[in-house]
N, C-alpha and C positions, 0 to 999 in steps of 0.2 A: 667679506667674511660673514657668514651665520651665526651668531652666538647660539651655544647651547646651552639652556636656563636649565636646573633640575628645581623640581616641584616637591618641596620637602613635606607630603601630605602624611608623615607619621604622627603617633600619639606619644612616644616614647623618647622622651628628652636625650637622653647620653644615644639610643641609637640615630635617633636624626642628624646629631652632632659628628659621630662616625662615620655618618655616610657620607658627607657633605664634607669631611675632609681626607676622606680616599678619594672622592672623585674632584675633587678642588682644581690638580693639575688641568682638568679634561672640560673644564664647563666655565662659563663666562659669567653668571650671577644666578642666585639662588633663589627663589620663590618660597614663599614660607606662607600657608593660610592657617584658617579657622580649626584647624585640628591640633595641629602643633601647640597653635600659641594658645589657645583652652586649656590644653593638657599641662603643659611647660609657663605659659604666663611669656609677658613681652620681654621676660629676660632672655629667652631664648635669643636675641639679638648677641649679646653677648658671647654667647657659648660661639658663634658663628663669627665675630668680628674678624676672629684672628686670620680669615680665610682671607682675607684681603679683596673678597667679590662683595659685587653689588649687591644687595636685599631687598626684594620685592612682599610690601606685603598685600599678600592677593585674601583684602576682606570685601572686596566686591563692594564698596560703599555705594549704600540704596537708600539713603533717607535725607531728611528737611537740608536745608544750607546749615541751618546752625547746628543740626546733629554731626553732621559732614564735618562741621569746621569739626570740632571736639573730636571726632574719631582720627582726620587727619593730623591734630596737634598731638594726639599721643602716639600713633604712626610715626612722628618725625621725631619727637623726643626722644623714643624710645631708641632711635638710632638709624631707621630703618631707611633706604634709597627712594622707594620710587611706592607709590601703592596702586595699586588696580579699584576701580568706580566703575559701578555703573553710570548708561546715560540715561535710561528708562525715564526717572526722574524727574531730567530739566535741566536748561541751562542753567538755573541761578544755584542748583544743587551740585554738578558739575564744577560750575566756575569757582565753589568755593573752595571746591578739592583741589583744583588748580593754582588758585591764589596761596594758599597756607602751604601745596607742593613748591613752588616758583621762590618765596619767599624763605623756603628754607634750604633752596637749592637742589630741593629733589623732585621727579618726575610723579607725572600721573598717567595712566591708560586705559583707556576705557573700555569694556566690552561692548563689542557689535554686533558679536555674533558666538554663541558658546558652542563647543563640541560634539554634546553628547542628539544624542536621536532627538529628545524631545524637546532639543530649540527651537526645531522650525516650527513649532505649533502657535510662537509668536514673531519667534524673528525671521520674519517672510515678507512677501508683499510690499517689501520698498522700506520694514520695517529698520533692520539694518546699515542700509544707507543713510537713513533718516540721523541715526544713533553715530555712524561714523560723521556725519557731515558737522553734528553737532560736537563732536572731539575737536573736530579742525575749528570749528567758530568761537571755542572756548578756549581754544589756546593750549589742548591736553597735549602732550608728546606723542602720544602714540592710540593706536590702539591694539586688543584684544583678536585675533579671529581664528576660524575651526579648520585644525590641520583637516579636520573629516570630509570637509568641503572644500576644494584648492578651487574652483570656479569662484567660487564666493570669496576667496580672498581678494582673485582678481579685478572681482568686481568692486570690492571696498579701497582696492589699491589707486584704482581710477581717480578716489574718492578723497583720500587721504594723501595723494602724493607722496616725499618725501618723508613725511613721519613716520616712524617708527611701528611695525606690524610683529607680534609676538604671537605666537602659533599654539596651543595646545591642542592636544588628541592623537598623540605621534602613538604607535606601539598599541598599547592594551585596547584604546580604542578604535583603533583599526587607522589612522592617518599614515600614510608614508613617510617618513622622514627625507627621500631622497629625493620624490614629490614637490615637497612643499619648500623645502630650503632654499630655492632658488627665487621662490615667491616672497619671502619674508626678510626678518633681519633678525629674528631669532625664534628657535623653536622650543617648547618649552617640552618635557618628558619627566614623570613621576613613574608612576608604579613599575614602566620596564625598565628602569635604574635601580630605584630603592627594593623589590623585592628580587631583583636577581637575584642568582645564587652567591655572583662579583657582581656588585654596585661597579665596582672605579673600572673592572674590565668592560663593562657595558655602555660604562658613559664614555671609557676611549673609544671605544667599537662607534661610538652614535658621534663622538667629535670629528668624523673626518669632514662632517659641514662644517668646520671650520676654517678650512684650508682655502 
């Protein structure tokens, strides 16, 4: 089965909350970044517990080991499952997101490769690989890659074996969904859920990867 993550990229506390449990039945764990929890604060956790899914928080962590550490201890504190790191960074900034994730029983996944158009301007040239191989030698669960590019997933898949591949770029940015599910273990979708007209009709509509 493919889980379907929704990406809760609203600013608006009670309606993130909303959407997230109309479409509850239909999706497998929730994504939550830098706009939500700005706006709402890491209480947001809360408002979402009762959903009984997994919480990702996708802050892309991109700095020293010991910043890492401190961003992932209030990540776990706060309640949350699994968080999303860059590897740009380095092992020993990685490894830290992993140690303080493993420790508290929750996952990390790294980006290898992002969505939108203007990733390949760095992540090219072997650069990707590089970033997944360093997931796998770090011990990370999983990683990050671009539903917009299904070659390149296949190629980090090579890379990363069995761990865990989480997809974004379904829908507004042009990724297939029916494409890439078969490539992954989940696919992550924000805007073509949350600004539908039905959020919870569109996330059933996008759950048939799960069957």
């Amino acid at each position: 089965m493919t889980e379907l993550i929704l990406s809760l990229d609203l600013c608006d506390r009670r309606q993130a909350a909303s959407i997230a449990e109309s479409c509850a039945p239909y999706i497998d764990a929730v994504k939550v970044g830098y706009p939500l929890v700005l706006s709402a604060g890491l209480g947001i956790v809360q408002d979402l517990a009762g959903l009984g899914l997994p919480l990702i928080a996708d802050f892309k962590v991109a700095d020293i080991p010991n910043t890492n550490r401190l961003i992932c201890d209030a990540v776990f504190s706060a309640g949350f499952d699994a968080v999303i790191a860059h590897g740009f960074v380095g092992p020993d900034a990685v490894r830290t997101c992993v140690e303080v994730a493993h420790d508290r029983g929750g996952a990390v996944y790294v980006v290898a490769e992002m969505s939108h158009p203007g990733a390949v301007e760095f992540f090219h040239g072997g650069v990707a690989e590089r970033i997944a191989t360093l997931a796998v030698n770090c011990r990370a669960d999983g990683i990050i890659a671009p539903a917009t590019r299904p070659d390149r997933i296949g190629r980090l898949r090579e890379i990363v074996g069995r761990r865990t591949i989480y997809s974004p770029g379904v829908g507004t940015q042009g990724g297939d969904i029916d494409t890439v599910a078969g490539l992954v273990d989940g696919v992550i979708v924000g805007r073509s859920i949350y600004e539908a007209e039905d959020p919870a009709a569109e996330a059933k509509l996008l759950s048939r990867i799960r069957r």
